[in-house]
N, C-alpha and C positions, 0 to 999 in steps of 0.2 A: 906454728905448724899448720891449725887451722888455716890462716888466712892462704898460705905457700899453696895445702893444696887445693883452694877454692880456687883461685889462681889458675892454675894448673889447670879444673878443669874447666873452667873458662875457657881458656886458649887452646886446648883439647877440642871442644866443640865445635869454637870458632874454625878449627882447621880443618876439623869432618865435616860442619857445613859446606865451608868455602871447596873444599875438593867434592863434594859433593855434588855443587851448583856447578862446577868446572866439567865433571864427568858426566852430567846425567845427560845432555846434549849429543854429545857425540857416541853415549850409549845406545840412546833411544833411531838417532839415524842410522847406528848399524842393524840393530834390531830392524828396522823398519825395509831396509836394504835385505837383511837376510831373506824378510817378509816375500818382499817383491821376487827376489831373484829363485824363490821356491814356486810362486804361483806360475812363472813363464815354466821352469823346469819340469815341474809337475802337468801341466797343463799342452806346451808344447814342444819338450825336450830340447833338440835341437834346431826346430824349425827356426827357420831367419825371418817368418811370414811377421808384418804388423800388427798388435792388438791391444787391444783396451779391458781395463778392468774396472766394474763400477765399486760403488763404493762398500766396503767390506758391511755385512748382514749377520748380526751375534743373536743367536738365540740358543737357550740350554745349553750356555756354556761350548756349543760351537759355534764358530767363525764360517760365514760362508763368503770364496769371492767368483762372482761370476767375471767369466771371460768370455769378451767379444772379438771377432775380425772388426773391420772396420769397413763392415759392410751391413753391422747391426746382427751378424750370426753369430748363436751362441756356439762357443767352442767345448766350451767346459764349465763346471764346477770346480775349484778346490776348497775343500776342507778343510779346517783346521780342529782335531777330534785328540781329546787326551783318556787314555786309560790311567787309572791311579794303583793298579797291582802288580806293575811291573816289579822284578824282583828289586829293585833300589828306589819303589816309588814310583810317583809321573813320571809315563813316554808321553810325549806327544808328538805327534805327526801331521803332517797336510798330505791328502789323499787326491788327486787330480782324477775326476769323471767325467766321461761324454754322459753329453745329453741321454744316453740310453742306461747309463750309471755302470759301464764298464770304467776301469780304472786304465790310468792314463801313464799313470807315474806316482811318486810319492816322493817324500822327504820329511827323514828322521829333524825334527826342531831342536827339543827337548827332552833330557833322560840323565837320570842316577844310578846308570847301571853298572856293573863293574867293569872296568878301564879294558877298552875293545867290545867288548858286546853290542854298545851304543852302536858304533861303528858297523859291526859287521850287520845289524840287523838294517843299518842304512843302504847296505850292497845285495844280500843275501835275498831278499824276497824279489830280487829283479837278474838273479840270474837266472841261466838255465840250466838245467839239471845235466849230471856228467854220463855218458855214455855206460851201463853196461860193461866191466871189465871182463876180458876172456881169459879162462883160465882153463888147465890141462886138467883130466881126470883124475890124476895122481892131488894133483891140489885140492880139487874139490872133495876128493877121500880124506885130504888132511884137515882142511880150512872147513868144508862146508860150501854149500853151492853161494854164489857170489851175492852180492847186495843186488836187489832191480835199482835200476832208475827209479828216483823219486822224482816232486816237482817240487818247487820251491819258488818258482816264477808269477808273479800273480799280476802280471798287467797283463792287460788284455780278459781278464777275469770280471763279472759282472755278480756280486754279493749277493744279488734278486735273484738269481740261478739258485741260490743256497749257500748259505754263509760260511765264509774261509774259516777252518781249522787247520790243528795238526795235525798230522797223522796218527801222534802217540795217543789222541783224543779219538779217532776212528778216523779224522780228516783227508785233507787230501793235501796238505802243505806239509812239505818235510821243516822242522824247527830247525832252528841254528844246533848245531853241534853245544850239546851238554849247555843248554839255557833256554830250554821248555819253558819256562816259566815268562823270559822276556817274549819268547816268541807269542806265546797266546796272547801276554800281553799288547804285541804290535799289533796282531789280528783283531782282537775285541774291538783298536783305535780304530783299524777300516774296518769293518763290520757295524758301527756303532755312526763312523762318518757317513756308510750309507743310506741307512735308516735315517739320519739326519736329514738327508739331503732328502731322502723321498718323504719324508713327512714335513720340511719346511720349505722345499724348493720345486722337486716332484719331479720324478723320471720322464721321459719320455714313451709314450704305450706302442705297443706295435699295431695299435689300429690302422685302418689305412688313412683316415682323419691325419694322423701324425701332431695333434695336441699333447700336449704335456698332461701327464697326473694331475689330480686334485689334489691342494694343499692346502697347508690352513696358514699362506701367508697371500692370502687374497689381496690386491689394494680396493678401494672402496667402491667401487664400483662394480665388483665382484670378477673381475677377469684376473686370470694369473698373474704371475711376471712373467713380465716378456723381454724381447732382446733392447727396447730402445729406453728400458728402467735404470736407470744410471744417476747415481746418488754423488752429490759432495762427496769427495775424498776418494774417487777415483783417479784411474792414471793410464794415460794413452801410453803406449812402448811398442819397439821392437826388439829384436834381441841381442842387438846392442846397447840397450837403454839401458842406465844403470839411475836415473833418475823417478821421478813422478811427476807427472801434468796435471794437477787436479782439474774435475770435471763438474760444474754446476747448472746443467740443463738443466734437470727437473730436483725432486725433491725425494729423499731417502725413503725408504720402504720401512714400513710400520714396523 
């Protein structure tokens, strides 16, 4: 009986390895697909325009990928920024900013939240709020005066103004319907991606200079990053691309 089930898990192993080695290839391409096709999303929605992205920048646990035209201008920042108290655990998100660190766009990665919630918090923070319902006197003596418009829309929104909450919190972002809890959680993820970005990437000032912030991702000769820093493991596209072109002009950023 021994030997039957040593056997057994031999061949057991053998077959998780082997599916194992079979799957992690075409896991890791989609993954890495999902990657790209969020940073154009995030970054320039629907634009058809050409652009390049250098080679992804990780520090504390965030992912940064700058995007370029192909004209060496930066378009954007996106983020890649996880909260861990979402109600079912890790959200994470990629958070798309200009240069000035208004938000561009977003997209839900990652989440254990319960079945829909993920979802709607992938929609919800990019609509726009619904009009004001009009209602008769008689109803309002029954009902109560109507709900205001809230917002819930946060592109075009810039975290440096003052950091996105909820409303239940004093905020100014309406939560997802009965899931406060994921909602702060989405907000901490951008709130937390932009801090990120201005402490390793750096906003742009509104001086009339038009220099970037000081950060503490200097390269060695103490000038920021700039538009023509483009590391291994970047990838030229348009928005048709569904591939990657790696890029090895220069050399990755410290």
């Amino acid at each position: 009986m021994a030997l039957v089930m040593t056997v057994i898990a031999i061949v057991a192993g053998g077959l998780l390895a082997w599916v194992n080695n079979v799957t992690s290839g075409p896991i890791e391409q989609i993954n890495k697909q999902v990657i790209e096709n969020g940073i154009k999303s995030v970054i320039l929605s629907d634009s058809d325009m050409k652009f390049r992205v250098e080679k992804p920048y990780e520090k504390d646990g965030f992912i940064f990928h700058s995007v370029y035209d192909m004209n060496d201008n930066l378009l954007g920042t996106a983020v890649e920024s996880t909260d861990k108290n979402a109600f079912g655990g890790d959200l994470k998100v990629m958070v798309g900013f200009n240069p000035k660190g208004e938000i561009l766009g977003y997209e839900v990665l990652e989440h254990s939240e319960t079945p829909g919630l993920g979802a709607l918090a992938g929609e919800w923070f990019r609509q726009e709020s619904s009009e004001m319902k009009q209602q008769s006197a008689v109803a309002t003596i029954l009902l109560g005066a109507p709900v205001k418009p809230g917002n819930r829309n946060i592109i075009g929104m810039n975290p440096g103004d003052g950091y996105l909450t909820v409303s239940n919190d004093g905020g100014q972002i309406d939560a997802i319907t009965a899931s406060t809890i994921t909602s702060r959680a989405f907000l901490n993820a951008v709130n937390s991606a932009y801090k990120a970005l201005s402490d390793h990437i750096g906003i742009e000032t509104e001086s009339d200079t038009g220099v970037e912030a000081d950060s503490d991702n200097d390269t060695e000769n103490g000038d920021g990053v700039g538009a023509a820093d483009v590391g291994d493991g970047g990838f030229n596209a348009g928005a048709g691309s569904t591939g990657a072109e790696s890029i090895s002009n220069t050399s990755p950023r410290n």
